[in-house]
N, C-alpha and C positions, 0 to 999 in steps of 0.2 A: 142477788147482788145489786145492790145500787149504783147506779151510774149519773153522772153528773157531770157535765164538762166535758165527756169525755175521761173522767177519772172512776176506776169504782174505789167506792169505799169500802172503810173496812167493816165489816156486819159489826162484830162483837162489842164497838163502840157507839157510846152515846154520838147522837149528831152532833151535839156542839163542838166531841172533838173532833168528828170524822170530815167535818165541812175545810177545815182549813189544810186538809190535804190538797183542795184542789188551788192551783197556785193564782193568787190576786186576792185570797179571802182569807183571813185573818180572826181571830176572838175578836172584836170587834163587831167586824162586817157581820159575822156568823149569828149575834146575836140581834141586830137588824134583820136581817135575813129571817130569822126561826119568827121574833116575833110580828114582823107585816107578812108570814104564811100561817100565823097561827097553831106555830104546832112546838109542844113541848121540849125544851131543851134536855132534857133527862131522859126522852125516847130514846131504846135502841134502834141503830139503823135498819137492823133486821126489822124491826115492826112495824115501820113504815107501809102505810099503804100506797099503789098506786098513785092514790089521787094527789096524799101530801108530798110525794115527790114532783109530783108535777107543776105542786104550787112553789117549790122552793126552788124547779127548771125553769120556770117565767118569771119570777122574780128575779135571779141571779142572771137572765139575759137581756132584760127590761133594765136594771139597774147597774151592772158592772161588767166591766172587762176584764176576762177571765183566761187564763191558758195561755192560747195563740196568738190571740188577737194583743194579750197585755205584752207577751215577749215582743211581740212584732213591734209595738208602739216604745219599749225600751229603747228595742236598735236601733229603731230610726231615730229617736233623741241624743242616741250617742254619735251616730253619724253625723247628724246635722249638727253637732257640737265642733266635730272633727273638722268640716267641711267650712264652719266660718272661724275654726282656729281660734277659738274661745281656749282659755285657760284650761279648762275643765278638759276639752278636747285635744289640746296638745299631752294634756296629763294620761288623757286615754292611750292617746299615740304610743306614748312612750313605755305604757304600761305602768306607772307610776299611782299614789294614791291620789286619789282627786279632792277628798275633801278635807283635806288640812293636816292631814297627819304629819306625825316628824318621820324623815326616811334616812337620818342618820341610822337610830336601829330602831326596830319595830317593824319593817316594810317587806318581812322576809315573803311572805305566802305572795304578794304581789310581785315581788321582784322577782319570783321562781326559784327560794331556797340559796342567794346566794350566800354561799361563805366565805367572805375575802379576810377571815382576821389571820394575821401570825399567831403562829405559837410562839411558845416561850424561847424559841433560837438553839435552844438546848438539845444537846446530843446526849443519846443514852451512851452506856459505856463500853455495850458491846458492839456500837456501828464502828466501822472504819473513820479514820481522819484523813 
């Protein structure tokens, strides 16, 4: 089992898609990554030896921040957003979308599923009046 980051991957996949499991690394990054450690994107991860894990462990610690360290630098950017009461950070505050959405509707996953609409006012026939 490969391990990475702290993440293992899944054997039965190619590396190119089993890399962006680990969180900060993307199709993209994954494909920098394969090609400055020299090793085929079409490898299964199982086949991997040793050594080419160890060159795509030095790379991805040399070049990105990954995991913990990337969550950790999120939160401190949204804190310090919050903390000098930037737009963005009052929008955090409030739980709100932050980057331009309309919150008439569409805001529902953010807002926590509210549902404030009336229904039709209408009584069925066999409630009381």
């Amino acid at each position: 089992m490969a391990r990475i980051a702290g993440i293992n991957l899944p054997n039965d996949k190619r590396i190119e898609a089993a890399l962006p499991y680990v969180y900060g690394i993307g199709p993209s990054n994954t494909k920098l990554i394969l090609a400055a450690a020299g090793i085929d994107p079409n490898k299964r991860t199982k086949d991997l030896d040793e050594a080419e894990l160890n060159r795509i462990r030095d790379y991805i610690d040399k070049n990105f921040k990954v995991e913990g360290q990337l969550r950790q630098q999120v939160l401190l950017n949204i804190k310090r957003l919050k903390e000098i009461s930037s737009y963005r950070g009052l929008r955090h505050i409030k739980s709100l979308p932050s980057r331009g959405q309309r919150t008439k509707t569409n805001s529902r996953t953010r807002r926590g599923n509210v549902r404030k609409t009336a229904g039709s006012g209408r009584k069925k026939s066999g409630d009381k009046t």
